[in-house]
N, C-alpha and C positions, 0 to 999 in steps of 0.2 A: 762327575767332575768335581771333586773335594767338597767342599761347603760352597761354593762359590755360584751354583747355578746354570748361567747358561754363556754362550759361549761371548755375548757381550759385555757381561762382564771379567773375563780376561781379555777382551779387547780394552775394553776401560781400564783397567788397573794396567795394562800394557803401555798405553796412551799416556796414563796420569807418571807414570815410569821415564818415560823418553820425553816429557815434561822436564820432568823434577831433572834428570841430567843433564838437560840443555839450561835450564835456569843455574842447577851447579857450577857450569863450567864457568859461567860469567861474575866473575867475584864482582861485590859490589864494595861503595865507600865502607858504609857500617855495617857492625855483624851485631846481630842482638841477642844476647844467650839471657835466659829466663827462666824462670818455672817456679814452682810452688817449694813455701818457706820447708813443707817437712817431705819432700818429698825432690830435692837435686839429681840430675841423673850424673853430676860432675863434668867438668873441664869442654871438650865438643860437644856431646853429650847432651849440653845447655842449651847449642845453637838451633835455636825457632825462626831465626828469617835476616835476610840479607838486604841490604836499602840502597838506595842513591841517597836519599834524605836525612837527615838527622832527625827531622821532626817527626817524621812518617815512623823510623826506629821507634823514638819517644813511645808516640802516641801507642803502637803498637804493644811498648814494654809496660805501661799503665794500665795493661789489661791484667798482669800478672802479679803475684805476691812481690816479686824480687826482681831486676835486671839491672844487666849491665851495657852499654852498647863503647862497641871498640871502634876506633875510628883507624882502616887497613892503610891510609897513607902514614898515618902516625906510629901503628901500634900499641897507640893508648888508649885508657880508657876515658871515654868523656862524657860519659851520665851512668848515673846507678841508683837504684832507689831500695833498701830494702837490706 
């Protein structure tokens, strides 16, 4: 079965799958696009995590060299650092 082992682990990565698209579907207030100064992957690309919070966003982007968080009622941006 490729590199992957045994067969719980494609139940897990299955799992962790129909996760991630039920969390997608549910847009949140803030979107936080981030990552490291010499290495951008550009524009979506960026996006690392979706919040209710502004702070929770923050705290999250202060892990990283750079971010921005968008705020989706507005369209704008309202914190960046970097």
């Amino acid at each position: 079965m490729d590199n992957f082992g045994s067969i719980q682990d494609y139940e897990k990565l299955y799992a962790d799958i129909q996760l991630q698209r039920g969390e997608a579907n549910r847009m949140k207030r803030y979107l936080l696009f981030a990552g490291d100064f010499y290495h951008p992957q550009g524009g979506w690309n960026d996006l690392i995590g979706m919040f209710n919070s502004l702070s929770k966003a923050k705290e999250m982007g202060q892990q990283e060299n750079w971010y921005h968080i968008v705020d989706t009622a507005t369209g704008s941006i309202v914190e960046r650092d970097g």
